[in-house]
C-alpha positions in Angstrom: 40.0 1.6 -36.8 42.2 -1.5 -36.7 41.6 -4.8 -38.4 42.2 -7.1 -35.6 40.9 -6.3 -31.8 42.5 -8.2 -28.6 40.2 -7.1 -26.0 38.7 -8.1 -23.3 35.5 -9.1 -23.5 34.3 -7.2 -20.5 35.4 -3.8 -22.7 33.5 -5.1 -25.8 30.2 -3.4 -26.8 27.5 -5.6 -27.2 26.8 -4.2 -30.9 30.3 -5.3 -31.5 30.1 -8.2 -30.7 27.2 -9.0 -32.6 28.4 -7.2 -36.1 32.0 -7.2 -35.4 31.8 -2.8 -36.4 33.5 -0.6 -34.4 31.8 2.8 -33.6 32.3 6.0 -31.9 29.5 4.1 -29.9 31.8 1.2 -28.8 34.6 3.5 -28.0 32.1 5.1 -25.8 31.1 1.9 -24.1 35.2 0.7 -23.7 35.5 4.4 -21.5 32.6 4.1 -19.9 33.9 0.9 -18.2 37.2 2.3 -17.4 35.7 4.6 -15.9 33.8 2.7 -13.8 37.4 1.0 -13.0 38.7 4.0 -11.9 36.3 4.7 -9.3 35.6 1.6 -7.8 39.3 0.1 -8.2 38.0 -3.8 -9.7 38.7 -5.3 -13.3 36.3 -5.0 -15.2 36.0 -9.4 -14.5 36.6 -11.0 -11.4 36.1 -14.8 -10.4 35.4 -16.7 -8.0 34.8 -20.4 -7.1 31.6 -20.1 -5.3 30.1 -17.4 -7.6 31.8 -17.6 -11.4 32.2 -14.4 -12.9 31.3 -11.0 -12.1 31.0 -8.4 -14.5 32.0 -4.9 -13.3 29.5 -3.0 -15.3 26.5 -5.3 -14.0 27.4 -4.7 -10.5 27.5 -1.1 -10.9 24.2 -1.5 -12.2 22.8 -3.1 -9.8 24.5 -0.2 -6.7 22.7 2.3 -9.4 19.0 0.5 -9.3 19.4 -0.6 -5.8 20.2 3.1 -5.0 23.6 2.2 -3.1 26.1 3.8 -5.9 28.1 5.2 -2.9 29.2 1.6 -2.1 30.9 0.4 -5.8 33.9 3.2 -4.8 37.6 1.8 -4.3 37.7 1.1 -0.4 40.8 2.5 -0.7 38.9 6.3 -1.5 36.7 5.6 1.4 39.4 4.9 3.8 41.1 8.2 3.2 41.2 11.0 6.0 40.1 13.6 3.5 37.0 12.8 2.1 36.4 12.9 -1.7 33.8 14.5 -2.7 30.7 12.7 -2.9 28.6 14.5 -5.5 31.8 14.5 -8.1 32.1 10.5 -7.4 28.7 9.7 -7.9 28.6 12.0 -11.4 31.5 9.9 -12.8 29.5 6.8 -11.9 26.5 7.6 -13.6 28.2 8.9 -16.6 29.9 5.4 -17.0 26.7 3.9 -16.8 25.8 6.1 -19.1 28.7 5.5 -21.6 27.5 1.5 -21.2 24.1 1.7 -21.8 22.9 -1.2 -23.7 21.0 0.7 -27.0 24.0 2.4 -28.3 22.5 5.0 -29.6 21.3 6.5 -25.9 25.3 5.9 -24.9 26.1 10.2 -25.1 29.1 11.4 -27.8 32.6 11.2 -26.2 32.9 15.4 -26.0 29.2 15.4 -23.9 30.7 12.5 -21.4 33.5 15.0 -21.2 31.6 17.7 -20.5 29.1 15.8 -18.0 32.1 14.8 -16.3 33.5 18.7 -15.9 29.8 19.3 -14.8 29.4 21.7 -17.7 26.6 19.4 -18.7 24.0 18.5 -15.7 22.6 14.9 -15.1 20.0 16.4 -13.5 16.8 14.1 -14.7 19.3 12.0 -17.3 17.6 8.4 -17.4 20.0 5.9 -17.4 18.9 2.2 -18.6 20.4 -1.2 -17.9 23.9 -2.0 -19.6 24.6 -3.9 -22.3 26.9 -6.8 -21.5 28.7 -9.3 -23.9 28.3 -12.0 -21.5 24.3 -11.7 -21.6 24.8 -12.3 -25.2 27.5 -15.1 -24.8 24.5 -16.8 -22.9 21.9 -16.8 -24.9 24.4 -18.0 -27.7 25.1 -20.9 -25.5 21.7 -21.3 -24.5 20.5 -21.6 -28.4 23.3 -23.9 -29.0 21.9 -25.7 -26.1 18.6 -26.3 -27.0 19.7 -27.3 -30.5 21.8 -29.6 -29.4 19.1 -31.0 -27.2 17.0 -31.1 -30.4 19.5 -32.6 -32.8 19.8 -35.2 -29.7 16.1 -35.9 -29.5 15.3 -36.4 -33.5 18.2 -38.5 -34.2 17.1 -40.6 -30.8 13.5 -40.7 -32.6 15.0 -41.6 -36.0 17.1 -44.3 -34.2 14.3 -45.7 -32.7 12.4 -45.4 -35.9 14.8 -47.3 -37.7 15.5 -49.6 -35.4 12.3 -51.3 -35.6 11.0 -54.4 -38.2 8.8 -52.9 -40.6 6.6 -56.4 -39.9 6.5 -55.5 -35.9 3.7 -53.1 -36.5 1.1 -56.0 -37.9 2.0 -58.4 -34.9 
């Protein structure tokens, strides 16, 4: 494990980013997102003006619980004359989503996301659950930083005007 990390933040684990630990569990999480790279051919981030960021992993979520996973693979595979096979893309799909669930501990061990991938384990009934993304966690960071800004702001405007009044004006 190394001391420093220069990642980014679309790679990171959410655990990690909470504690700051590396695991085999963020390791997992890192792969699982490359490999939902691989087959749809985005960064793991993109921007826009109009939109802000988008986060790779939360769009292949939302193809997985929408039931369109066919349509987060690379144009570029699509627009092939051979046609890939299907079944193989949409088992390295859910094996990334797999690898990026958000409780680490139902993310599978790298050698059984190797062998899901070489179909020697099947996903057959495997219940995948909504990713864990660092930007969820970024918000509610900025949201709590927010709201105690917004509090700081409102006692120190009640101290202010507190203070700013005669202690005589409340007998007139």
């Amino acid at each position: 494990m190394a001391n420093g990390i220069s990642c980014h933040r679309g790679y990171l684990a959410p655990e990690y980013a909470i504690s700051g630990r590396l695991t085999r569990k963020t390791d997992v999480y890192s792969f699982g997102v490359l490999l939902l790279e691989i087959i749809s051919g985005q960064s793991v981030v993109n921007f826009d003006l109009e939109h802000g960021e988008h986060y790779l992993v939360q769009k292949a979520w939302e193809f997985y619980r929408d039931n369109k996973i066919l349509q987060l693979v690379d144009p570029v595979l699509v627009g092939l004359s051979m046609n890939y096979p299907e079944e193989e893309v949409i088992r390295f799909i859910k094996v990334g989503l797999l690898c990026v669930q958000e409780t680490a501990r139902l993310r599978p061990e790298m050698s059984t996301a190797v062998k899901m991938l070489n179909n020697d384990i099947s996903l057959h009934g495997v219940q995948i659950s909504k990713p864990g993304l660092v930007a969820d966690l970024m918000n509610i960071k900025l949201g709590q930083k927010t709201s105690t800004f917004q509090s700081l702001s409102s006692s120190k405007a009640l101290s202010t005007t507190a203070s700013t009044r005669s202690p005589l004006s409340s007998y007139s």
